[in-house]
C-alpha positions as CSV (number, residue, x, y, z in Angstrom):
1,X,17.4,-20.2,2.4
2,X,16.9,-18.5,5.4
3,X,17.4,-19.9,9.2
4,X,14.7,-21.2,11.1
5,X,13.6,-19.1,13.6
6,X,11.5,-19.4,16.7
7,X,10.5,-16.1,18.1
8,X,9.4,-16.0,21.5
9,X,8.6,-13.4,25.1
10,X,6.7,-11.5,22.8
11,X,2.5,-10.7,22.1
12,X,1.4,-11.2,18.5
13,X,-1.5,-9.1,16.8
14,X,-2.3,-11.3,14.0
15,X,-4.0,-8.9,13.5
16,X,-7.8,-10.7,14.0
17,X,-6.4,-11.6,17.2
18,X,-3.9,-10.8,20.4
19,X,-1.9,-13.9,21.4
20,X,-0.2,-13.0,24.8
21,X,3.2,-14.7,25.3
22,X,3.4,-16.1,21.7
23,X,5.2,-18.1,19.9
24,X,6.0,-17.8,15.7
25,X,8.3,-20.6,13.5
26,X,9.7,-19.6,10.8
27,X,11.1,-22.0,8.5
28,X,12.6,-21.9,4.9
29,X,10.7,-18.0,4.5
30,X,7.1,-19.0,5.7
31,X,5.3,-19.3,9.2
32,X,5.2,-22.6,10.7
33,X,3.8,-21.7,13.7
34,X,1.8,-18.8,15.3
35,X,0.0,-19.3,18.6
36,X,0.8,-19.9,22.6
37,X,4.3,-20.6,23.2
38,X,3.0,-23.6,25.9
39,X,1.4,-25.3,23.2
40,X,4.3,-26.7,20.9
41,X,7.9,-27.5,22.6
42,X,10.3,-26.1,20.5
43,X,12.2,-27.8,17.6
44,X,15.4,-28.9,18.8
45,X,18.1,-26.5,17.0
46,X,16.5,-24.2,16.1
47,X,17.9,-20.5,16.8
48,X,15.9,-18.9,19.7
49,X,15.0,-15.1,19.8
50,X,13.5,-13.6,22.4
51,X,11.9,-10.2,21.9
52,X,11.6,-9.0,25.6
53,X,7.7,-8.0,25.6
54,X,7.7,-6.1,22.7
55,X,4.6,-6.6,20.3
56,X,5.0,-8.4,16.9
57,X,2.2,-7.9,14.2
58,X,2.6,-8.9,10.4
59,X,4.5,-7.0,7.7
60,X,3.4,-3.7,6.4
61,X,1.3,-3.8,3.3
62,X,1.7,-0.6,0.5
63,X,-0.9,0.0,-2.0
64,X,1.0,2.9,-3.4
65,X,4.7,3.5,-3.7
66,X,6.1,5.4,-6.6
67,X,9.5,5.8,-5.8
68,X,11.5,6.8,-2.6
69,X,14.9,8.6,-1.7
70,X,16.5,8.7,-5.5
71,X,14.7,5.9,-6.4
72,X,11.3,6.5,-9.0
73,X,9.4,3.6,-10.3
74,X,9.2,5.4,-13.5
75,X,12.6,5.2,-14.0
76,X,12.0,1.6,-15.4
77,X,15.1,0.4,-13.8
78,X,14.9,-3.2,-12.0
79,X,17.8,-2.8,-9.7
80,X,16.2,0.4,-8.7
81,X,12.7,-1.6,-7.5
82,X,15.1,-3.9,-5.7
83,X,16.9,-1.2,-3.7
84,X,13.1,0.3,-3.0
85,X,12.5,-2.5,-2.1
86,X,15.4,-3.0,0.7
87,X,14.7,0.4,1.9
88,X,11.4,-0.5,2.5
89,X,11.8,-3.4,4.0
90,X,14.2,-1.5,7.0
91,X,10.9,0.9,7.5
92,X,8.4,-1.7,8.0
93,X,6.8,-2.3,4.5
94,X,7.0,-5.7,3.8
95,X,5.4,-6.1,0.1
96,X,4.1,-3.6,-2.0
97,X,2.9,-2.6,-5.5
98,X,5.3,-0.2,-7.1
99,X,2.6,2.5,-8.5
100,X,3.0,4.1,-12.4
101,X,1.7,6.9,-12.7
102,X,0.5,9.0,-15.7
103,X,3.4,9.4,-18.3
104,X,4.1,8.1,-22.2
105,X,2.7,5.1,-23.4
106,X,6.5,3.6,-23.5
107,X,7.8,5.0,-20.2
108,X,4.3,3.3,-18.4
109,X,5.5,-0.2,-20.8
110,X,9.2,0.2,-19.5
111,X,8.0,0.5,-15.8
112,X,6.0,-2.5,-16.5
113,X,8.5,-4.9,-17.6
114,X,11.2,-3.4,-14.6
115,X,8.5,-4.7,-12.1
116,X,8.1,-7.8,-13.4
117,X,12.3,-8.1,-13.9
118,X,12.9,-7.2,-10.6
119,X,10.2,-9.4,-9.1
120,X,11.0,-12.7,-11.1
121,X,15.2,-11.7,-9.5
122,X,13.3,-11.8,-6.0
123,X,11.6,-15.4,-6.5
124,X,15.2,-16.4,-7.8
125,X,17.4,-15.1,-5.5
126,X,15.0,-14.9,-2.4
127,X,16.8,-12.0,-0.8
128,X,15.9,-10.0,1.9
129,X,13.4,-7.0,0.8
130,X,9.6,-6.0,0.5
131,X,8.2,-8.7,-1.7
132,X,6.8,-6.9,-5.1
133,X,2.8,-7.8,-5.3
134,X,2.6,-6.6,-8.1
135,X,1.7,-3.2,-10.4
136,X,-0.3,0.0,-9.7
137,X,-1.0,1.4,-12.6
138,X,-2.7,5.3,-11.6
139,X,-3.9,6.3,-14.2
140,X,-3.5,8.0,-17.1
141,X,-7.4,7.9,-17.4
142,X,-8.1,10.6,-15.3
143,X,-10.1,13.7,-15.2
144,X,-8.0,16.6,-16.3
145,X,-8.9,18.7,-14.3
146,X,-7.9,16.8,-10.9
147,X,-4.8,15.0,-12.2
148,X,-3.0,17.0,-9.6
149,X,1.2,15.7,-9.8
150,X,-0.2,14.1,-13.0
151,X,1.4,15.6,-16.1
152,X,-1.5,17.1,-18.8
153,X,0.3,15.8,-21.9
154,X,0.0,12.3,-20.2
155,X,-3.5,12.6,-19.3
156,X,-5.4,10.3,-21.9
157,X,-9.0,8.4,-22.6
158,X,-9.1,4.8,-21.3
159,X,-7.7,2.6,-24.1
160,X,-8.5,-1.1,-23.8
161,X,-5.9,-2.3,-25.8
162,X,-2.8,-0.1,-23.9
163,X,-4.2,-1.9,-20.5
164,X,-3.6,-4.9,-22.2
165,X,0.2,-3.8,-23.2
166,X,0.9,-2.6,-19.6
167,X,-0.5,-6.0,-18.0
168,X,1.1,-8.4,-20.2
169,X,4.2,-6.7,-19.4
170,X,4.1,-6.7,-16.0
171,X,3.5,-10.5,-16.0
172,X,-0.4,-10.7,-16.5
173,X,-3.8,-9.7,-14.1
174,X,-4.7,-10.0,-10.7
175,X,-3.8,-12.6,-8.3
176,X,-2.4,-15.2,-11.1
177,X,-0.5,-13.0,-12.1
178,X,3.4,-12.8,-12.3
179,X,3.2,-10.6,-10.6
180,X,0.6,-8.5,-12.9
181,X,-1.3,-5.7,-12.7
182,X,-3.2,-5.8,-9.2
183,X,-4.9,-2.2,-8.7
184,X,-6.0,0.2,-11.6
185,X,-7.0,3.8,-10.4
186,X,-9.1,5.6,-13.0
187,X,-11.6,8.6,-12.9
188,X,-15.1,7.5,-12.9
189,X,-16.6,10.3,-15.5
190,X,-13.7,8.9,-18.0
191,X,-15.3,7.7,-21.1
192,X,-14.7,4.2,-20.8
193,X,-14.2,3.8,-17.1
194,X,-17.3,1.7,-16.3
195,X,-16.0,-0.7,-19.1
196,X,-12.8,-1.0,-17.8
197,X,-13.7,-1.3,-14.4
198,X,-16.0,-4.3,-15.4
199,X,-13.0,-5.5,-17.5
200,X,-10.6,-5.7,-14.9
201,X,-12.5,-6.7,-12.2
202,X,-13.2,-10.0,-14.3
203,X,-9.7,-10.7,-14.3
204,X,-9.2,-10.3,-10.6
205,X,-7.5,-7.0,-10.7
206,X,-8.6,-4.8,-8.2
207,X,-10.1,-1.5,-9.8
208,X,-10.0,2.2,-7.6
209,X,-11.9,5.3,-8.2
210,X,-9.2,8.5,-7.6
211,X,-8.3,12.2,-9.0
212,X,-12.5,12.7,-9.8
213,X,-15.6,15.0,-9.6
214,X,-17.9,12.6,-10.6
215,X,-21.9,13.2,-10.7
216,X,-23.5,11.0,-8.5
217,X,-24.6,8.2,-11.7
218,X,-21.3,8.3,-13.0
219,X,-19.9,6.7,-9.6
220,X,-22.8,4.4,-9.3
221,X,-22.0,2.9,-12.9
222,X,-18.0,3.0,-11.7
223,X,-18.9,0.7,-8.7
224,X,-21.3,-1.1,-9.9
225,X,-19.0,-2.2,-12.0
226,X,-16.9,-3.6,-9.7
227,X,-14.7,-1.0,-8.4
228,X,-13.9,-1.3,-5.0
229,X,-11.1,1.3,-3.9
230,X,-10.6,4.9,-3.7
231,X,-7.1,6.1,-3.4
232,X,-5.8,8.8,-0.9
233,X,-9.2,9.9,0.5
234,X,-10.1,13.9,0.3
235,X,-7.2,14.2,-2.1
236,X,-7.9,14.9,-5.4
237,X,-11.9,14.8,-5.0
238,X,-14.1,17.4,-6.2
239,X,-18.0,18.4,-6.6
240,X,-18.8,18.4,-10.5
241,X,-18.6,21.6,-11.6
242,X,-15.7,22.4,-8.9
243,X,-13.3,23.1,-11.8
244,X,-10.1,21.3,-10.2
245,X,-11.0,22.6,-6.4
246,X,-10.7,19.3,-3.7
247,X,-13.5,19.2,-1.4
248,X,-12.8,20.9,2.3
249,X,-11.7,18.4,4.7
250,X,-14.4,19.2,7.7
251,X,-14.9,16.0,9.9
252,X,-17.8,14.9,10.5
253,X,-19.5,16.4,7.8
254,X,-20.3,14.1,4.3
255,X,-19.0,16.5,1.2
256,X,-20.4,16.6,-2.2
257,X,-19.5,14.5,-4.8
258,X,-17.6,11.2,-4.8
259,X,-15.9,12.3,-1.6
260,X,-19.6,11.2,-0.3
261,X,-18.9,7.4,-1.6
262,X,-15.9,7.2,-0.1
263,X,-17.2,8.0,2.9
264,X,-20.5,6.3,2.5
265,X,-20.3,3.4,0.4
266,X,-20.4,0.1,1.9
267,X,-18.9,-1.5,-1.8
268,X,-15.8,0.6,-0.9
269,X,-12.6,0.7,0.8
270,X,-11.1,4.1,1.5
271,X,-7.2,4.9,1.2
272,X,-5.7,7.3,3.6
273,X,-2.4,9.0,3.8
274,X,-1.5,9.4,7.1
275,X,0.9,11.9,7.6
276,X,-0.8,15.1,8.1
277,X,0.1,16.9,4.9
278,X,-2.6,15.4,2.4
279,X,-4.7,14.7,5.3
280,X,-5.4,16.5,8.4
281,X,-5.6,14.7,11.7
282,X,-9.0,15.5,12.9
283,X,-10.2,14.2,8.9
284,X,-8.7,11.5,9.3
285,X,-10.3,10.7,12.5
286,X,-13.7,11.9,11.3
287,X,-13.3,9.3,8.2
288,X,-12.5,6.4,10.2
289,X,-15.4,6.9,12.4
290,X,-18.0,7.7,9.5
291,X,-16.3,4.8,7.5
292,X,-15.8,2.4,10.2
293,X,-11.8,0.8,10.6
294,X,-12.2,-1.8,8.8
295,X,-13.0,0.1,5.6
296,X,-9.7,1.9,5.9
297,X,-6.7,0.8,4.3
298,X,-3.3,3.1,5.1
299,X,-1.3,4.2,2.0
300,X,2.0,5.8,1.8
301,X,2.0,7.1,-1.6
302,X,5.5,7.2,-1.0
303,X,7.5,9.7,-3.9
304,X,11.3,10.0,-4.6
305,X,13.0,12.8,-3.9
306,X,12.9,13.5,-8.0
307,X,9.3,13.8,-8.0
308,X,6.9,11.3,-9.7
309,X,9.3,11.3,-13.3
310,X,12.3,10.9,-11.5
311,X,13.0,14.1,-12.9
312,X,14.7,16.4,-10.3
313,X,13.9,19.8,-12.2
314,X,11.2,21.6,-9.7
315,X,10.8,18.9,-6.9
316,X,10.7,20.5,-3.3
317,X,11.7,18.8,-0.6
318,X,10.0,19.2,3.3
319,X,9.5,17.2,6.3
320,X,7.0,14.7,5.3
321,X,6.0,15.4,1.5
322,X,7.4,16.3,-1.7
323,X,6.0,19.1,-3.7
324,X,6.7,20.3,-7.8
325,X,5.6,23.4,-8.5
326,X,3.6,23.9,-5.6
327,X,1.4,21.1,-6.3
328,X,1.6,17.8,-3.6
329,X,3.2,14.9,-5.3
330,X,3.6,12.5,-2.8
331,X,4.7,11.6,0.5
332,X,8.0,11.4,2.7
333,X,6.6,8.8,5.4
334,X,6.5,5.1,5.1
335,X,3.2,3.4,6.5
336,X,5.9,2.5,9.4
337,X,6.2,5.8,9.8
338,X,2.5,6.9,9.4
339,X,1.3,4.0,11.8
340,X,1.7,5.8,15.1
341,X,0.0,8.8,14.0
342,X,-2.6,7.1,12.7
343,X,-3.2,5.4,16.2
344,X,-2.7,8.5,17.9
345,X,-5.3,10.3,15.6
346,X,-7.9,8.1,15.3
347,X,-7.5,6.5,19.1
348,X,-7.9,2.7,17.7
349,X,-6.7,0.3,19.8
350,X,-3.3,-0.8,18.5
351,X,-3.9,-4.0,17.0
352,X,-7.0,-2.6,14.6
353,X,-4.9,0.4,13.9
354,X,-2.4,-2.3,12.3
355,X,-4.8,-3.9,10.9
356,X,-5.4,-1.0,8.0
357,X,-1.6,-1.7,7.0
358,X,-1.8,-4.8,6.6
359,X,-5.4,-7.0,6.9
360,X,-7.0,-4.4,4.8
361,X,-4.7,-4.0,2.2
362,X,-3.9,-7.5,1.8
363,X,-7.7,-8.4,1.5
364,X,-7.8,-5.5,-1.3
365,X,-5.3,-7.3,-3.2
366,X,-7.0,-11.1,-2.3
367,X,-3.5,-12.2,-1.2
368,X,-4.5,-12.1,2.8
369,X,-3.3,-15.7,2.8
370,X,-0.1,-14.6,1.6
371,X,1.0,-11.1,3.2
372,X,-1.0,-8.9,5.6
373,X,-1.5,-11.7,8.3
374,X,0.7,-13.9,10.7
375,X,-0.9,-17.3,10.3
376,X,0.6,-20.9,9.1
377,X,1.6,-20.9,5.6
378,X,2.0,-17.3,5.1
379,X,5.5,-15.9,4.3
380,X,7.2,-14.8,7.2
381,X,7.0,-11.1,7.6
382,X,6.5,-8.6,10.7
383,X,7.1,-6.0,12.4
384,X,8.8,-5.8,16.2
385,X,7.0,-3.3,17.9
386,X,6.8,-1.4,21.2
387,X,3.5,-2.2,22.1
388,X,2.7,1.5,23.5
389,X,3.8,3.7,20.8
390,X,3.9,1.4,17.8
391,X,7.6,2.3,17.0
392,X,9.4,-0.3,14.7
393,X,12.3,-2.5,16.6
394,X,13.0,-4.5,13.8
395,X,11.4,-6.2,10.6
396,X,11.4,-9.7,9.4
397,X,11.3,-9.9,5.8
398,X,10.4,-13.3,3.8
399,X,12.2,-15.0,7.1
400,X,15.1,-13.0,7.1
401,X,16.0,-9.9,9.3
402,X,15.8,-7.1,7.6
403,X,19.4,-5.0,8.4
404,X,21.2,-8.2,8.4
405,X,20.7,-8.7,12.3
406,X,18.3,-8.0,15.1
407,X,18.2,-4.0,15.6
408,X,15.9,-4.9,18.9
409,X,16.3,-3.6,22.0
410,X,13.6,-4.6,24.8
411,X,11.3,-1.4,25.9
């Protein structure tokens, strides 16, 4: 069980609101406590920390991890997910869903089952890591033509029955689930899309659109179905009839296509990667002003080093993002790392810059009570941050420090 903990001498973005000179309990994993330091005296015992004026705001909140370092979700390996999950927890993502992407009906079953293993370890052993949320399943119902990292021979019609494998596997749909499928990205012009959306959405998972060039009626049906996502905006969206081609990124002006929604629609929730590779600065500055902030949720779409497969065979390595064959497969940059570009690009004030890492994704998911907010009741995850450049100190995790200890120095 971890230690209670009163952390103090510090300013906490929950994020709906800044609480100068705060004060947060933590006891047995959860918060006790979150408001002014004058208006509770402190149990008596319990260990003091003081943070030295640093910022604290809650845990970071990732849509869309598929592996990291040598770890791949597709690997299907439980103690894998549990080592992602540590590293995570050390950059600043606090809970997650561990994303599938397209591959063989038994490799998407095997990832299923190692996400509900290694979360039902996690609610028995309670150690410290990013808390699993849950399943991404991306795809494989997506348009062929903008699967991107996707592999072709994956790349199949939606099939009612295999959503119902994958699910059950990982422990069952949407919030009651344990932990379930929680967010299913499909193409819109899929045959079968709109049905699935509708299906999904019943069941309280949360359905994205992604990897399309949808006509105008085929998004309409999607959303109207309930889908209420788009993954990593601007990448992977075309005009029908683009053959493959992503729109341009040009701020400020709406592109054709389901680019447009994404944009545009109030039913909708936009993804961003935020490290300048799949997104350019000024776009993603121009989307949060034609958007609005709070329509804007921050994904890493975090990639091992082995590519999407885990398979090492073509996988290029740079600074930020991982590329096979040429084509982007993912990122390089936690949302810890993303969050101070994305303050610096956009030019949000720092506590709604936080907010689309953790609020927004957490209200995605309908587990804002849970994760994504530091309130009583919730568990007991944040970040220590210096207030001016939203650089991580340290990271609580479920109660516990993340490294072991308190990495903090004051700024």
């Amino acid at each position: 069980m971890p230690e209670a903990l009163a952390l103090t001498g510090c300013e906490a973005w929950t994020p709906l609101e800044r609480i100068p000179d705060a004060l947060l309990l933590a006891e047995g994993g959860r918060f006790a406590y979150v408001g002014p330091r004058g208006a509770l005296p402190l149990p008596p015992g319990i260990r003091k920390v003081e943070l030295g004026g640093a910022a604290v705001c809650p845990g970071l909140v990732d849509l869309q991890v598929n592996g990291l370092g040598p770890e791949a979700v597709l690997d299907g390996d439980p103690e894998g997910l549990l080592r992602l999950a540590r590293a995570l927890a050390r950059r600043g993502t606090t809970s997650f869903l561990p994303t599938a992407t397209a591959s063989s009906p038994g490799d998407l079953l095997r990832a299923a089952r190692a996400v509900r293993e290694a979360w039902e370890r996690q609610q028995r052993a309670r150690r410290a890591g990013a808390a699993i949320l849950g399943l991404h399943l991306e795809g494989p119902c997506l348009n062929p033509l903008m699967r991107g990292a996707h592999p072709l021979e994956h790349i199949r019609p939606v099939d009612p029955a295999e959503l119902e494998r994958v699910g059950g596997a990982a422990g069952g749909f949407g919030p009651s689930g344990r932990p379930g499928l929680r967010l299913l990205t499909l193409s819109p012009e899929v045959e079968g899309a709109a049905g699935a959306a509708r299906a999904m959405s019943a069941r309280g998972v949360a359905v994205a659109m992604g990897h399309t060039a949808a006509a105008d009626d085929e998004v309409e049906r999607f959303l109207a179905a309930g889908a209420r996502f788009a993954v990593h905006a601007y990448n992977r969206y075309g005009a029908p009839g683009s053959g493959g081609a992503s729109v341009p990124q040009a701020p400020g002006v709406l592109p054709p296509g389901p680019m447009a929604a994404v944009i545009s629609d109030a039913r909708l929730m936009a993804g961003l990667i935020a490290d300048g590779v799949h997104v350019k600065p000024e776009a993603a500055a121009s989307l949060v002003r034609m958007r609005g902030w709070a329509r804007v949720a921050l994904t890493s779409d975090l990639v091992s080093d082995r590519g999407l497969s885990g398979e090492a065979a073509g996988a290029s390595l740079e600074e930020r993002a991982v590329r096979r064959g040429g084509v982007l497969t993912g990122s390089r940059l936690s949302l810890g790392e993303m969050l101070p570009l994305y303050k610096e690009w956009t030019g949000l004030p720092a506590d709604l810059a936080v907010a689309a890492a953790t609020q927004h994704p957490a209200r995605l998911l309908s587990a804002q009570e849970e994760v994504g907010r530091l309130l009583p009741g919730a568990r007991a995850d944040l970040c220590v941050l210096d207030p001016r450049t939203l650089e991580i100190r340290a990271v609580l995790a479920g109660g516990e420090w993340a490294s072991g200890t308190l990495p903090f120095a004051a700024p």
